[in-house]
Every structure is written in C-alpha cells, then in structure tokens.
C-alpha angles and dihedrals in degrees: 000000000000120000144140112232137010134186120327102012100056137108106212140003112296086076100060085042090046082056091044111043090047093055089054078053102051096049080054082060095250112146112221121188099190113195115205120186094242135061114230139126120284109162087208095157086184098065155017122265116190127182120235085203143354097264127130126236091253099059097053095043080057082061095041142235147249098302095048105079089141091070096054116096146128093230087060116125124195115242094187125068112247097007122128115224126224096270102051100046085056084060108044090044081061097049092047097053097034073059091044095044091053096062092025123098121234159089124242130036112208119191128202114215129310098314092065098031101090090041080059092055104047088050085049094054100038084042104032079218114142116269124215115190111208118206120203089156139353134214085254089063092042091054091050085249096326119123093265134216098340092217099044070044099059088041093056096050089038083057099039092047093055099040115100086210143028123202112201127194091219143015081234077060092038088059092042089060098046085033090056124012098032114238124157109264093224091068094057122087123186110224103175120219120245129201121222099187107204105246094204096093125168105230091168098097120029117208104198099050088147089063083045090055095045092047091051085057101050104278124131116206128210124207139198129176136202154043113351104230148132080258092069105054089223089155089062085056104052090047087060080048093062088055099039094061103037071065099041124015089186100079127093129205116205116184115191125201150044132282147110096281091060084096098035083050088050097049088040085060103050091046086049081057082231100113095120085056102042123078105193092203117192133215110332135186150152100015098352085060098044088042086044090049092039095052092056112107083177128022125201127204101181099167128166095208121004121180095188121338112209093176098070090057083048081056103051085046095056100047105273126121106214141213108209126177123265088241092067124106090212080074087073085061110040125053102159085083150088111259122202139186094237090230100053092093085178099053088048093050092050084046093055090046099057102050091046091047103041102044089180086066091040088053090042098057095040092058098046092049096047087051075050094060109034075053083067132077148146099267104087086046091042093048089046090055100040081052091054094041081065094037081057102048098036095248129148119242 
C-alpha cells in the first residue's frame, strides 16, 4: 500500500479513509505494509508502516502534499538549504519503494492518488506484481473541473494507464475518469468511503465558548470544514451567506481550514458587508475539529467538484444536518439531505434558512441521515477490493 500521509500526520481526508479503510482490510486478513514518505510514530497495531526515507513530517509537509499539485514542477527551485521541493520528493519516494519492492514479499501494490502513482508503477515494472491505482480526487477536481496542473496531469493518466485496476471513491469520480482521461470503464471499480467518528470525546473543556454564548442567545451557527480552495466553491457559499444573513442577522458562518482563498474569503466578507458574522477559522485538528463539528446547527458542503466528501458524513456523526453539492459522490450515499447545484447561491440560502429556522425539520433530517450513517460501513467497499486483489492475482476467493 503506497500513500502519503496517515493519521495523525495528514492534511485531508485521504489520509483518515486510507486508516480506515485498511483497518476494514486487515480484519478481512488481508496483510498491508503501507509505506509513507516520512518516518514518524503511528501506533497503527493493524498494520505495517514502513518509511521510504528517513525524513521527518515536517519536511515533507515543507515540499507539499496531495493536494498541492501547484507546487510540482520541474522549473522549482529550492529556496531552503538542504529541502527537498515537491517534485523531488515525488521522485525520490518513487526511487526508494521501487528499492524496497524489489527485496519485499507480496502480491498486490496498491497506490493512493498521483503522488504514489508513479512509485506503483516503478515497483510494477521492477515486480511484475499487479498494480491497482486507487482515486480519492483527481487534478480535474482540484482545478474545480480545469485541466489541472499538466505534469501532476501526465503522472494521473501514466498511472492509471498501467494499472490493471482503479479503485474509485465514487461512481461521479468513476465518470470523471472515463469523461476526461479516457479509461475503459470496465477497469474502474467504485469502492465508497465510510466515517467511523471516535466516541471517546473530550467535552471537559469546550473551545468555542463565544459560539456557546451567541447560541444561548438565538443565534444559529453554520459550519463548513476543509481545504480552502477553488475545489470547494466557498465563494458560492459566502454569497448565500450574504443573503442568509440581510434575512436573518442571527445566523453565524464559520469556515475551518488553510489554503490560498483564507484571504480572498476575508476580503469577500467585508465587501458582502457580513464580517460580524463571519469567523474566518484556520487549520483545525484533534478537540478544536470535534468542538468545531459539535457547535454546527447547519453544515455546508458547497464543492465544485467532490470526488468523494467524507466531511459531510463527520458532520452528520457528530449532530449536524448537512447541505452537500449536487457534484459530490457522498450524494450517492446520503438521501436524508439538502442537495444543491454549487453554483445556485439562492437555493443554498433558502436551504440554510430553513434548517436554522425550523428546528423539527433540522432534527428530522438529522436523525434520518445519522441512521443513514451508522447504516454505512467499510464492508461492502472492503468486500469489493479484497474481490479485485484475487481477480488481480489470479487467486481464487
């Protein structure tokens, strides 16, 4: 198994599925060596991590990860003495387990997204073992449907061309692949993402008691969480939010996370004439996330393009009903929601509306989508990969 980041050195998402998912493998009995291109402690008793290279996280965090295509290119100089750029720990990740494939045992490489494709590819060729190529989001998501960076480009359609099988997160992403890079639509396999949310949740010391104090006073709060990038049409929803709260000014929009747009969102806010209700949140993990998920009344996922969209199922475990685009593939597991087109700004406010002032529908619709959720789990996706892993090898089940 190839990826860049697992809990609790990751940056998104892919990394908490990645866990997950290989724990739904291993009680299957399946035995995963998952090789990161850091070394660091992970206390995973399910599995074997192993360490391309003796790097530290932060020094591959420097470089960039998955989500970071802008940064990888061949015209990158390194500003810093002795660190490695985006491009070069690609290609050394690749060197390394291309070296370690060649003395390790076993049967099957699986490769999470670009980063690791080409490092699938090099163990393939130097192995001659099968090579499944696993999707969770594509430059064309990145891009909010452009082309992308052309070189993480190149890399995408060189791994998906040599992999015998592609795994992808959901049957939107399934069509993006066949719509836009052209692979055969009988290679591709959807295996949908799950959420397991830790029950075990600190409540002793509450890091948003300003919320807690608005909300005790009237105030709704809506919430969205992630990267903030073109990918995840934030500035649809603070243009809703404009109009959400000229018709209601008790109503609070907290957006969570890094990325280039935290400025653009700031400025966007002060232009819409909405900064007192708008809390521009940065980067947040461990309590500040569960806190940040726990104080939603609403939660918006307003992506462009969303090959998956695991937050919105965080959301649902931890109390919140959710609104999600249209061009999600978490849509094809959730149908106790409001779905929007991204870009319909007044949809979206009327949706808004209607969960933070009818709390009966909001609690409705909570509860149908959270019977939703604890309904999913990794099994079916776990089932459908263990299958292929034989199909692969030539095993029988």
């Amino acid at each position: 198994m190839l990826g860049w980041e697992l809990p609790p050195h990751h940056a998104g998402g892919m990394g908490v599925a990645c866990y997950q998912m290989c724990k739904g493998l291993a009680n299957a009995g399946v035995d995963i060596e998952f090789i990161v291109p850091y070394t660091a402690e992970h206390n995973i008793p399910f599995m074997k991590v192993t360490p391309a290279h003796p790097q530290t996280v932060e020094e591959v965090k420097f470089a960039g990860g998955v989500y970071d295509s802008k940064y990888f290119s061949k015209h990158n100089v390194t500003l810093h003495k002795n660190k490695l750029d985006l491009r070069k720990q690609h290609d050394l990740y690749a060197h390394n387990v291309a070296k370690l494939a060649e003395n390790a045992e076993f049967d099957v490489i699986h490769a999470h997204d670009w980063l690791t494709f080409k490092a699938g590819v090099m163990a393939k060729l130097v192995t001659g073992k099968p090579l499944i190529a696993h999707v969770h989001a594509t430059q064309f998501d990145q891009s909010a449907g452009g082309h992308g960076n052309p070189e993480a480009r190149e890399i995408e359609y060189a791994g998906l061309s040599m992999a015998d099988q592609i795994f992808t997160v959901s049957d939107y992403t399934k069509k993006v692949l066949i719509r836009e890079y052209g692979i055969a639509e009988d290679k591709i396999h959807v295996v949908h993402n799950s959420m397991e949310i830790d029950a075990e949740i600190d409540e002793s010391h509450n890091l948003h008691q300003y919320l807690q104090v608005m909300k005790s006073n009237g105030y709704k709060v809506v919430v969205n969480i992630g990267r903030k990038t073109i990918q995840k049409g934030l500035t649809h929803l603070l243009d809703a939010a404009s109009m959400v709260v000229a018709k209601n000014p008790k109503i609070l929009f907290v957006i969570a996370g890094g990325g280039e747009q935290e400025d653009e969102l700031t400025a966007l806010a002060a232009s819409y004439g909405i900064s007192k209700n708008f809390l521009n949140v940065g980067w947040v993990n461990g309590k500040h996330l569960r806190d940040t998920f726990k104080i939603a009344d609403v939660f918006v996922m307003p992506s462009v393009s969303e090959p998956f969209g695991l937050v919105a199922l965080e959301a649902i475990g931890y109390g919140a009903p959710v609104i999600i685009s249209k061009q999600s593939g978490v849509a094809e597991v959730l149908s106790n929601c409001f779905k929007v087109d991204f870009w319909d700004s007044h949809q979206m406010t009327d949706m808004i509306l209607s969960l933070c002032e009818n709390e009966g529908l909001a609690k409705t619709m909570w509860q149908n989508s959270y019977n939703e959720y604890t309904s999913q789990s990794w099994q079916k996706s776990v089932d459908t990969m263990h299958s292929r892993y034989h199909h692969v090898t030539g095993a029988c089940v």
